[in-house]
N, C-alpha and C positions, 0 to 999 in steps of 0.2 A: 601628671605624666612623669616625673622626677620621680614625685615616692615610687613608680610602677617600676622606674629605671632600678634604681639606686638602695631602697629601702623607707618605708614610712618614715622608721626610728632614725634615718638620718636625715632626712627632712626635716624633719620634726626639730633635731638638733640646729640643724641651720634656724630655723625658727624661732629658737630659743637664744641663738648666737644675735639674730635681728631684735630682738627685743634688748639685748642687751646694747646695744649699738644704738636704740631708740632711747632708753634711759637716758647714757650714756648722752648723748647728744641734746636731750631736754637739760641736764646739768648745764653744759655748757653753751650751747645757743642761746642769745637774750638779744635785745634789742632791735630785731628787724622781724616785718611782719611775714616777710618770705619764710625765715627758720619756721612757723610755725608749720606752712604748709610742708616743708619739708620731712619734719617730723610729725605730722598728719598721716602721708605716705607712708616711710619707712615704718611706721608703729601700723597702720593698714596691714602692711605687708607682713609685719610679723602675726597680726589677727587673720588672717586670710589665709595662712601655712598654719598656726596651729591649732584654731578651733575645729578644723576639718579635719585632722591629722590625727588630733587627740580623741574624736569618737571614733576614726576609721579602726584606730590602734587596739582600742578599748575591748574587742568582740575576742582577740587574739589570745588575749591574756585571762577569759574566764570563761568555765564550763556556760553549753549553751543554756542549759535550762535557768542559769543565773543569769543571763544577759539582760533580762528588762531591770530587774534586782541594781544591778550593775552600772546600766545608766541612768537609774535614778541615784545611785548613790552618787556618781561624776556631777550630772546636773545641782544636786545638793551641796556639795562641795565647792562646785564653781560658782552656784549663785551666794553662798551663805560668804566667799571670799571678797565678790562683788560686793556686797552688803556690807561687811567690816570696811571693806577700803571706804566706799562711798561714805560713809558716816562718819570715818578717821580724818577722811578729807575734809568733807562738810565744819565738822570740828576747829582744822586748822585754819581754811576759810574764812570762819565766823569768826575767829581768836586771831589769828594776824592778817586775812587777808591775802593779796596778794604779794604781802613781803614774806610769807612762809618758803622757805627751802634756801637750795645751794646758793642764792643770792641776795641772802640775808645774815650778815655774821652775828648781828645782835640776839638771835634767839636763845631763851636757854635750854638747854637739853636735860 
């Protein structure tokens, strides 16, 4: 109802703003099992504004007769993204475990 109000494309932004907020807050939240549900949520929230937002958006910006053309190339994009992350992850996982990231100073870069 918001994007109806306001604009997709600024929904959309707010969504992109939540996401950064959700990062953002994974850096810095640790130690208590509440944070995780917290940013469970807010990261929900930023999935839930922009998975929907980014196909509603997608019809606007290309000739119809390209549209299937169009979301298959979105779809291939965002899974082959999912794919790099998930294996970049799996990676650092398997090689540090759960001391990978902002609360590990020992890694080397």
């Amino acid at each position: 109802m918001l994007a109806d109000k306001i604009g997709k494309e600024k929904v959309l932004t707010i969504g992109y703003a939540v996401f950064v907020v959700s990062s953002l807050l994974m850096v810095t939240l640790t130690g208590n099992s509440l944070y995780a549900y917290v940013l469970a949520a807010v990261f929900g929230l930023y999935m839930g504004i922009s998975e929907t937002l980014q196909r509603a958006i997608t019809p606007r910006y290309i000739l119809s007769e390209l549209r299937g053309t169009a979301y298959g190339i979105y779809n291939l994009v965002i899974g082959s993204g999912f794919f790099i992350s998930n294996v970049i992850f799996g990676f650092l996982w398997d090689k540090y475990n759960v001391n990978v990231g902002a609360f590990n100073n020992d890694l080397p870069i």
